[in-house]
C-alpha positions, 0 to 999 in steps of 0.5 A: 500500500505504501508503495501505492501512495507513493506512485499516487504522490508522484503522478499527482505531482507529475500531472500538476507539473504537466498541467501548469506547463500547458497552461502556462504555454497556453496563456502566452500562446494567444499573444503570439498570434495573430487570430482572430479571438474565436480561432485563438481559444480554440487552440487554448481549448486543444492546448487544456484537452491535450495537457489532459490527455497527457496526464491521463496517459501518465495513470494508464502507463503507471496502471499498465506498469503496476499490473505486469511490472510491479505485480501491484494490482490488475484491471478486472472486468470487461477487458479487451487485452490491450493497452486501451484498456488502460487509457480507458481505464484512466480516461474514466477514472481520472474525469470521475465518470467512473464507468464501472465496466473495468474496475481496479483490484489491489493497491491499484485501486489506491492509485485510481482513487488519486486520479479521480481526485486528481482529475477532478481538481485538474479539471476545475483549474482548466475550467477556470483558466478558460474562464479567464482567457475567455474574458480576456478575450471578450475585453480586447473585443471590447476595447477594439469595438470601442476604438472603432466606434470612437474613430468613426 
């Protein structure tokens, strides 16, 4: 079990770190092109889906090392013998829709129990980054209708 709350404290450390990254390269990205507002946020949203997608493959490689490598646990269930089942695993796990078709046994489920937290916390920052980027780019709509209407 400790060794299962060791590899959740590295992953959570990791995929914050991941996650801070991606933000960070998705909030200076912005002013470095020249797009329009609507095309610029949705490459923010494909950076946010993306560091999440990233983080997300980070449990299911650690799943898939805990099950054949580390004799830590197995995935049970409705499974396909391949590495998808992890990344589905994980995908689920991690956004909390905890699906139950493929469910964790052993330490494993310690590690599945972080990422849901994890994932959900993750989550709430990216919904708040876009919050603020959206706003932002409502304000330098904002500012530049003004600019046209004082020049008219």
């Amino acid at each position: 079990m400790a060794i299962a709350v060791l590899i959740s404290l590295l992953l959570a450390t990791a995929t914050v770190l991941v996650h801070y990254e991606m933000l960070q390269f998705a909030a200076t990205l912005p002013s470095r092109l020249s797009y329009p507002a609507r095309p610029r946020i949705l490459i923010v949203i494909a950076v946010v889906l993306a560091a999440h997608l990233a983080e997300a493959a980070l449990y299911a490689l650690a799943y898939y090392a805990m099950q054949t490598h580390l004799k830590l646990g197995a995935l049970v269930g409705h499974l396909e013998g391949d590495f998808l089942d992890f990344a589905y695993f994980s995908m689920a796990t991690y956004t909390t829709l905890g699906i139950g078709d493929v469910h964790p046994s052993g330490a494993m489920r310690i590690v599945a129990g972080f990422e849901s937290l994890n994932g959900f916390v993750l989550i709430g920052w990216s919904a708040s980054f876009t919050y603020l980027t959206m706003e932002r780019f409502w304000d330098e709509k904002r500012e530049s209708s003004v600019s046209a209407a004082e020049k008219a």
